[in-house]
N, C-alpha and C positions, 0 to 999 in steps of 0.2 A: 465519443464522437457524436453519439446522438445527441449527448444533452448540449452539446452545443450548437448542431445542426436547428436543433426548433426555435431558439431564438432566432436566427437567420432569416430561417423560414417564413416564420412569424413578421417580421422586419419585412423580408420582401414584400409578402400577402399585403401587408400597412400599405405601402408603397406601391403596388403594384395595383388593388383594387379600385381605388379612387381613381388613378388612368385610366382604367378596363372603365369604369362606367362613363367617365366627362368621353372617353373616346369612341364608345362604340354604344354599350348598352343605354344611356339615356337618348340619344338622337334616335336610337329604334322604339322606345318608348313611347316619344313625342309625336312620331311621325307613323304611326301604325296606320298602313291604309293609305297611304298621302303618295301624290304623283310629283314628282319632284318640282312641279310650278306650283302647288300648291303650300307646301312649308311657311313662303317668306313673300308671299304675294300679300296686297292689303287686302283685306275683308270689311265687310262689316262689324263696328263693333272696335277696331284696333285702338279708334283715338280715346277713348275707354280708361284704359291703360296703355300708354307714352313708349313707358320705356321699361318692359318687363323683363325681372331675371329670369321667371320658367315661362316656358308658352310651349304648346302643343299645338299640332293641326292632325287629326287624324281623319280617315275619312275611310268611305264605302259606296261600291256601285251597285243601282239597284234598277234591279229587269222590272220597271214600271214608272211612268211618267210622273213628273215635279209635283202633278194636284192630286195625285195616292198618296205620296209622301207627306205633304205638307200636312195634312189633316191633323197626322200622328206626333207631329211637334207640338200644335197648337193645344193638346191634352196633358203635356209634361209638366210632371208634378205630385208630391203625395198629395191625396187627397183629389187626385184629379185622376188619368189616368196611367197614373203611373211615371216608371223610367225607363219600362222594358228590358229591366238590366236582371240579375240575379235576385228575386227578389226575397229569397228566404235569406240571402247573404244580409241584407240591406236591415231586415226584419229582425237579425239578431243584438242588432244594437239599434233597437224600439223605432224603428223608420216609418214602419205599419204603412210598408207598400205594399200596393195588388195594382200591378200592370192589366189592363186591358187587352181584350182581343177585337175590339171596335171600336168603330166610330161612333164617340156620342156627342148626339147634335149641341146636348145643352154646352158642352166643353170646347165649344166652336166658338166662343166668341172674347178669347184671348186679346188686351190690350196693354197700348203702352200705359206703365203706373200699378197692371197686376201685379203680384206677389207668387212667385214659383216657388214653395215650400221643398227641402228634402228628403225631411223627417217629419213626424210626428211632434206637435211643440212648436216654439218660439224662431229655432234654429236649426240648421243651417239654410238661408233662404236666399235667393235672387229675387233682383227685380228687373222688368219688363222694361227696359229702357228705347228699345227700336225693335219697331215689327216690319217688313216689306215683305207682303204679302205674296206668299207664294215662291218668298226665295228666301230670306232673310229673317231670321227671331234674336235678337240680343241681350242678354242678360247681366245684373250685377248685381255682385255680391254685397248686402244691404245690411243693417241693423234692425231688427223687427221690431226694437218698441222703438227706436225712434226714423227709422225710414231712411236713414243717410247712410253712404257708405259705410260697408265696415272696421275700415279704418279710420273712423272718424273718432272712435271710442281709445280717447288714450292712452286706459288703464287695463286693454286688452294686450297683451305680450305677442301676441301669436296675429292680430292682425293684416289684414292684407290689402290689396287693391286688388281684386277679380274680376276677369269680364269672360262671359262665356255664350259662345257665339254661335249657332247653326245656320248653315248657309245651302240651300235646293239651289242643285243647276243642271238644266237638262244635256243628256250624254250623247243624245243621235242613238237614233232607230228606237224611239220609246223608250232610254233608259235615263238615270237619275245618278250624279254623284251626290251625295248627302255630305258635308266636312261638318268635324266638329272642333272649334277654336277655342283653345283657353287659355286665358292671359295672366299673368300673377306677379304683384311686385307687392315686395315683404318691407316691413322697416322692423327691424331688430337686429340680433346677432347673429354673427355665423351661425350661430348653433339654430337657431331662429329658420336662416336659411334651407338648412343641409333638413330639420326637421319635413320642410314646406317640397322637398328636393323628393323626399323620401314617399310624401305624401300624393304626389305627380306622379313618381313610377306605380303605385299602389292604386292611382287612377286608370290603369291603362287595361287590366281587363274586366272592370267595371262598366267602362266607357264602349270599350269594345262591344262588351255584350249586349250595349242600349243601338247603337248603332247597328247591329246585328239583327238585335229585335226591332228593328223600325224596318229595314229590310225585308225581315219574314212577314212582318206583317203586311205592310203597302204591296210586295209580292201576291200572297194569297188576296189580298183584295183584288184585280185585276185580274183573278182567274177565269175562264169561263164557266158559267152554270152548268152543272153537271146536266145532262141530259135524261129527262124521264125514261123510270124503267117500263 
């Protein structure tokens, strides 16, 4: 009875796991943090990428005003200040990040046509495609020796079209919704796909914990000065 029970099983689990995700687990993935106008509203940054199979909108509210926040954008970057995410995670496959606890003026001066490094190296990188100051930073994912898209290169299998988007908007009574929008349309195979599928859910508490640390930080910036003893 058993040994025919776990093919069954098995059969179901095939069958039954791909449902459980397209139905419930990746839409919570995608949307961690996101107010339900927020998902499918346009942003900046959408026309980017047209017409994407994955996209995420996640977001976070933070007890301190759009110009604490924005600072902490305008730093993102290896080599710059960071991603404020896990950064020994990041470090284990050679990323040679060290997030920041401040603001540094030289790394203020963020434009469109920079280069947003995520690693250590050539790869994986965006670039600076649209800045609005103070609400708005838009990124794409680029080729480093030659500057074009990364999908432009037609002997990479795993290419993509990327756009990734952070967007400041003030919340009432001093505070901040921060979202973070990522767009992605693949050209290859299924397998191609479900890989690029895999690699989105894998982004969500990475992301989470960038958005979290932008939060603690722009927070503690707006504290008051402690009081001489």
């Amino acid at each position: 009875m058993r040994i025919r029970f776990v093919p069954v099983a098995l059969l179901g689990a095939a069958v039954a796991l791909p449902f459980a995700w397209a139905r419930w687990f990746a839409p919570a993935t995608r949307a961690w943090g996101a107010r339900p106008n927020d998902t499918y509203r346009p942003l900046p940054g959408d026309e980017l990428v047209p017409e994407p199979e994955i996209r995420h909108t996640r977001g976070i509210t933070i007890a301190a005003p759009p110009e604490a926040v924005w600072p902490w954008l305008l730093q993102l970057g290896q080599g710059r200040g960071g991603l404020y995410s896990y950064d020994w995670l990041e470090n284990l496959v050679g990323c040679d990040i060290r997030s920041v606890d401040s603001i540094v003026p030289e790394l203020q001066t963020l434009a469109v046509g920079d280069v947003i490094s995520l690693r250590k190296g050539d790869q994986p990188a965006f670039l600076v495609t649209a800045i609005e100051p103070g609400h708005a930073l838009v990124l794409l994912a680029r080729d480093p020796a030659t500057g074009a898209p990364a999908h432009a290169d037609p002997d990479v299998p795993m290419a993509v079209d990327e756009s990734w988007a952070f967007v400041v908007e003030p919340d009432g009574d001093g505070a901040t919704r921060l979202l973070a929008r990522g767009r992605r349309r693949t050209r290859g195979t299924r397998l191609d796909r479900l890989a690029w599928s895999l690699v989105e859910a894998a982004s969500l508490p990475m992301e989470r914990k960038m958005l979290m640390g932008i939060r603690d930080r722009a927070e503690r910036s707006v504290l008051p000065a402690p009081l001489p003893a």
